[in-house]
N, CA and C of each residue as an Amber inpcrd file, in Angstrom:
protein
   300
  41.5840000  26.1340000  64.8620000  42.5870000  25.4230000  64.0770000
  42.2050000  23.9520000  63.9620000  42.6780000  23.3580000  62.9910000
  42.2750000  22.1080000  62.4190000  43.3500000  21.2630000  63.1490000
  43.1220000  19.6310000  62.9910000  44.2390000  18.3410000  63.7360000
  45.3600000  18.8940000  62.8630000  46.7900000  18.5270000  63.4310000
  48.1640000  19.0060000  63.2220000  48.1930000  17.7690000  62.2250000
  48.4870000  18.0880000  61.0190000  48.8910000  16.7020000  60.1850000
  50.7410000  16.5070000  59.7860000  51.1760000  15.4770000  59.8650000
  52.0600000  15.3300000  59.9180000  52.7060000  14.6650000  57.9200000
  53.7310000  14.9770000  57.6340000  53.9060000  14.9380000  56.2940000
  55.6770000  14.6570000  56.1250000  55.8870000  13.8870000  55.3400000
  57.1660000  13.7030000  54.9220000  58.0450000  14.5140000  53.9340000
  59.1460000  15.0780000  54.2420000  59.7440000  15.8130000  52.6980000
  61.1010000  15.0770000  52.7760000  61.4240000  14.6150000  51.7360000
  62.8380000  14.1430000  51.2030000  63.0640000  14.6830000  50.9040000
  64.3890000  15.3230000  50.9230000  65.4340000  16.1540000  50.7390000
  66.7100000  14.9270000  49.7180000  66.4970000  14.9300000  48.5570000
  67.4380000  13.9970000  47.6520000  69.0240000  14.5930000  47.7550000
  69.1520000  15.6900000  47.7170000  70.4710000  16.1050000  47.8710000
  71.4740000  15.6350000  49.2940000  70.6740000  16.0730000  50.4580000
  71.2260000  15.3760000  51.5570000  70.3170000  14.2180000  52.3040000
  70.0150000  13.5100000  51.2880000  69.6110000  12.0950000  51.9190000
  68.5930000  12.1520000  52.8960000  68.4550000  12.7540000  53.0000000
  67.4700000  12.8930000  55.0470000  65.8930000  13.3580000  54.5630000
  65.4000000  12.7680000  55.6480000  63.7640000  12.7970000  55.2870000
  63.5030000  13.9710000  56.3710000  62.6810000  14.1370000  55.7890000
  62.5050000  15.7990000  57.3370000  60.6230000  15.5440000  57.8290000
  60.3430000  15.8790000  58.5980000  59.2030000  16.0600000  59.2190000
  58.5510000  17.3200000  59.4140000  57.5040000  17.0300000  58.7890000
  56.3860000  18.5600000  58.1810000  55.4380000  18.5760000  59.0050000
  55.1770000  19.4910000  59.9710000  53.5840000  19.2140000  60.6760000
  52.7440000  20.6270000  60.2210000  51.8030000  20.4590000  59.4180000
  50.9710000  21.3420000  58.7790000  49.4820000  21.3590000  59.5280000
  48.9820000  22.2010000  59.3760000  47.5190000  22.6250000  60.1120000
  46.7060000  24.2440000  59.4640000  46.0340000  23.2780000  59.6060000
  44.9040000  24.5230000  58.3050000  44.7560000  25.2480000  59.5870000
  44.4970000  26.6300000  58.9080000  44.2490000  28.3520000  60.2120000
  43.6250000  29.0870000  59.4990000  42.3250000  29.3070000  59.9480000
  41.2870000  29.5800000  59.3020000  41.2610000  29.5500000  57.8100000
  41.1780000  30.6320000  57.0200000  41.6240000  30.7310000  55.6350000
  42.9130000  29.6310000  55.0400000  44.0260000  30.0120000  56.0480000
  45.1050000  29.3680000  55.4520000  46.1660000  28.3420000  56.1730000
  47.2440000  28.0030000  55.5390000  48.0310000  27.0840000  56.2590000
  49.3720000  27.3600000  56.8470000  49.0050000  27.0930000  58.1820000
  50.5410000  26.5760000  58.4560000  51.6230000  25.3360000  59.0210000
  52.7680000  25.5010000  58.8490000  53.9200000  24.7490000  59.0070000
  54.9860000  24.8000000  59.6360000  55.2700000  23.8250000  60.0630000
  57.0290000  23.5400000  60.3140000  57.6570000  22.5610000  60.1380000
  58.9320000  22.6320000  60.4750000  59.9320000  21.4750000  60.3420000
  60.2680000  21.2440000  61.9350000  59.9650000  19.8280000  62.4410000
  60.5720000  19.3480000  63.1230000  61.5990000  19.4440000  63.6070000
  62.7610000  18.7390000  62.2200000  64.2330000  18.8780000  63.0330000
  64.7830000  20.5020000  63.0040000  63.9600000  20.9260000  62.0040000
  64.3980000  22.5580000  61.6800000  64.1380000  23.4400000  62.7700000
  63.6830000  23.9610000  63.7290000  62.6680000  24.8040000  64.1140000
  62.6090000  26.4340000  63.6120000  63.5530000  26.5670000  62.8810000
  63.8290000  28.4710000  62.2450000  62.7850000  27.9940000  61.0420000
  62.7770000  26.8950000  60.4350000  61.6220000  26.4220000  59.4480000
  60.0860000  26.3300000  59.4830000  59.5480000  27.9800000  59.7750000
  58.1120000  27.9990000  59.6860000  57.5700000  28.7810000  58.9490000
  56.1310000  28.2560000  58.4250000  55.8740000  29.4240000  57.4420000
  54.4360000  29.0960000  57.1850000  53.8920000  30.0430000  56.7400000
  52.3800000  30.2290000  56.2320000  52.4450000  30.1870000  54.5030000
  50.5740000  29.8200000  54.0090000  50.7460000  29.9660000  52.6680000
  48.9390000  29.7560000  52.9620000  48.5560000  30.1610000  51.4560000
  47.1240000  29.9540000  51.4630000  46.2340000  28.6910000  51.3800000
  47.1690000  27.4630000  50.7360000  46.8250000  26.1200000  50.5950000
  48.0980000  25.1470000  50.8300000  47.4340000  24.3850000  51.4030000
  48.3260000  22.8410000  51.5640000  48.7240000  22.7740000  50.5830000
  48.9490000  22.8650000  49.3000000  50.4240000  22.4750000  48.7080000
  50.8630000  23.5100000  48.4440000  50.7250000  24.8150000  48.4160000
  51.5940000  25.4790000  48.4990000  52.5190000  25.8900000  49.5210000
  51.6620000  25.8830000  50.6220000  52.3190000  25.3270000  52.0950000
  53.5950000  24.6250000  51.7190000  53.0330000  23.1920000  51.5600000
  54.2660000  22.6110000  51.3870000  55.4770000  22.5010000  50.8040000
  54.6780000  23.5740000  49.6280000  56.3840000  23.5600000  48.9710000
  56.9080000  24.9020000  49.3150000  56.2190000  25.5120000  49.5710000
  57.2170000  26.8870000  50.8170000  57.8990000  26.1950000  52.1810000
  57.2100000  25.0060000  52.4030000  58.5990000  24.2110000  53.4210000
  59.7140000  24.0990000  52.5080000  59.2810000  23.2740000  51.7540000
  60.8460000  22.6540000  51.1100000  61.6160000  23.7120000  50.6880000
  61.0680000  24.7740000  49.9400000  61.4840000  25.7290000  49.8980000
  62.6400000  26.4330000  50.5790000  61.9260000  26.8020000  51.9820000
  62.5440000  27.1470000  52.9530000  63.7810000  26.7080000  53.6960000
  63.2130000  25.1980000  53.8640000  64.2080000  24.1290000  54.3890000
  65.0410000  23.9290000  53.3910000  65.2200000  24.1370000  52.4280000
  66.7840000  23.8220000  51.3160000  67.4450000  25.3150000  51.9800000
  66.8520000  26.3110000  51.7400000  67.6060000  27.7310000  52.1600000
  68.1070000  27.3840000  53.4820000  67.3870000  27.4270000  54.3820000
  67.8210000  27.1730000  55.7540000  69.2560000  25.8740000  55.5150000
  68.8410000  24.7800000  55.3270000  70.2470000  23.6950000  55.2130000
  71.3200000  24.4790000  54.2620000  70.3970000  25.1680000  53.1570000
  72.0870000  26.2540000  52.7290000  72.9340000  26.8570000  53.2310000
  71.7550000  27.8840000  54.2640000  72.7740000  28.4970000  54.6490000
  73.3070000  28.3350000  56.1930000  72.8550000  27.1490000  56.7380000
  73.6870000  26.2990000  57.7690000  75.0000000  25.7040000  57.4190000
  74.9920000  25.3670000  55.8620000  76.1890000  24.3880000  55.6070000
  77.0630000  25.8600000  54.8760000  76.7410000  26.7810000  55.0890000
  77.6150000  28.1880000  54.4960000  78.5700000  28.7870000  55.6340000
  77.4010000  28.8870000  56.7160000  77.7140000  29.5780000  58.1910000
  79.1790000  28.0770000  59.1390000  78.4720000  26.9230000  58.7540000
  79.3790000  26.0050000  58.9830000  81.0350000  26.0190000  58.4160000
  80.8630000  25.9470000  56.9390000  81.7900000  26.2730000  56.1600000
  82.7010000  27.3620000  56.5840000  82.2610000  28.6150000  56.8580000
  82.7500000  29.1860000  57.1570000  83.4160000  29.6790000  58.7920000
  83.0360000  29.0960000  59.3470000  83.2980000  28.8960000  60.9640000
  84.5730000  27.9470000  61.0030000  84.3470000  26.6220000  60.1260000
  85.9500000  25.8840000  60.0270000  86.9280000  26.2510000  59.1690000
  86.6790000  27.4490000  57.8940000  88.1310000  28.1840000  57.5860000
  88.5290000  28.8590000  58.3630000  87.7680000  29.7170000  59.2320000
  88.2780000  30.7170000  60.3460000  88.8290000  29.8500000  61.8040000
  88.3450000  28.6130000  61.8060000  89.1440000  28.0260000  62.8790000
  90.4170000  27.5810000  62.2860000  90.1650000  26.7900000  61.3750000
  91.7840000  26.6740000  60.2100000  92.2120000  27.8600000  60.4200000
  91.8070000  28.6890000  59.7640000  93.0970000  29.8210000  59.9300000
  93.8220000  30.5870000  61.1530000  92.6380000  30.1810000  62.1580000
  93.3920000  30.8490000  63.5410000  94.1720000  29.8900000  64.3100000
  94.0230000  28.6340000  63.9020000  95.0270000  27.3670000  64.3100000
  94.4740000  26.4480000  65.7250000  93.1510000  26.6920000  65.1290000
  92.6330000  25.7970000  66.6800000  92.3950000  24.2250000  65.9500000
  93.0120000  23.8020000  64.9270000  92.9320000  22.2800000  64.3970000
  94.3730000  21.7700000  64.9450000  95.3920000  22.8100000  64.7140000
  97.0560000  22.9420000  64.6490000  97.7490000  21.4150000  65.2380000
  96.5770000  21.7050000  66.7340000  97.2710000  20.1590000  67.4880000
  96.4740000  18.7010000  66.8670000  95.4160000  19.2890000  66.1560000
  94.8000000  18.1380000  65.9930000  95.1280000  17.2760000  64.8010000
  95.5700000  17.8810000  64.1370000  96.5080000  17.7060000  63.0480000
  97.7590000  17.3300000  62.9910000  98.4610000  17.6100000  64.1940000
  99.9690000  17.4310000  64.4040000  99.7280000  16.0240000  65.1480000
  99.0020000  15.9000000  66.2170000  98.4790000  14.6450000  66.6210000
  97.6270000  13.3600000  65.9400000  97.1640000  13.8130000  64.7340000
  96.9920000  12.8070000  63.6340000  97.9020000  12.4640000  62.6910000
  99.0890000  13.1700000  62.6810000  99.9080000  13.1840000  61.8680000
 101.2910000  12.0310000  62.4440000 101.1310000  12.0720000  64.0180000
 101.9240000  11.5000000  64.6860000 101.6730000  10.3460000  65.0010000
 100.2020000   9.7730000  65.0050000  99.2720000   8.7760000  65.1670000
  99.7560000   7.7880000  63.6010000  99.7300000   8.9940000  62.4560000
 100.1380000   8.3080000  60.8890000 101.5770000   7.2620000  61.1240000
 102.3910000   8.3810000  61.4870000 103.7960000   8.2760000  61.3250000
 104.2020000   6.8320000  62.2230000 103.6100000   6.4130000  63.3960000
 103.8650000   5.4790000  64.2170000 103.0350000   4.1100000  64.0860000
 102.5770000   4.4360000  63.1030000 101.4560000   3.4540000  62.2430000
 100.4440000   3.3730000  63.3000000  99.5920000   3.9250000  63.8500000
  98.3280000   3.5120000  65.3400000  97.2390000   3.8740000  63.9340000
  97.2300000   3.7470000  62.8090000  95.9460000   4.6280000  62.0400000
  96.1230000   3.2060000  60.9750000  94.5700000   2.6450000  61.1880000
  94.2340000   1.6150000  60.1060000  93.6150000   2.0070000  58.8510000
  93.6820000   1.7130000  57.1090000  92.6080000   2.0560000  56.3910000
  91.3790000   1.7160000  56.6740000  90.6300000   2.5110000  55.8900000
  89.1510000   2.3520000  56.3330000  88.9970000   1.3030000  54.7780000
């Protein structure tokens, strides 16, 4: 295997720069994501490599912010916010809550 090269991907939708470490393997390439680690993958050339990261890494942040999404309607609905809400609400009412 070849030196681990390290590579930048911006992600414009959520602002954040991510970290690519790519390395040629024999014939072909592979990758990951840093902050990702479920984000790895092979391809036959460095840029295609790379854009099977980004690729990947938009799916992966999809379906983190899906699995997320859906973990806080099911806590909403089973009422584990209930106090946290009633206690921000009481925080409103007694004025302790400044605008931002």
């Amino acid at each position: 295997m070849d030196k681990i090269q390290t590579v930048k991907i911006y992600d414009s939708e959520y602002e954040t720069t991510y970290t690519a470490h790519i390395q040629k393997n024999g014939d072909g390439w592979v990758g990951w994501i840093q902050e990702h680690p479920k984000v790895k993958c092979e391809d036959s050339t460095q840029e295609a490599l790379l854009e099977t990261l980004e690729d990947t890494l938009y799916e992966t942040l999809e379906a983190d912010w899906e699995a997320w999404d859906k973990q806080i309607e099911e806590d909403i609905k089973s009422g584990k916010f209930d106090r946290l809400r009633e206690d921000t609400l009481e925080d409103l009412r007694a004025g302790r809550c400044k605008d931002l």
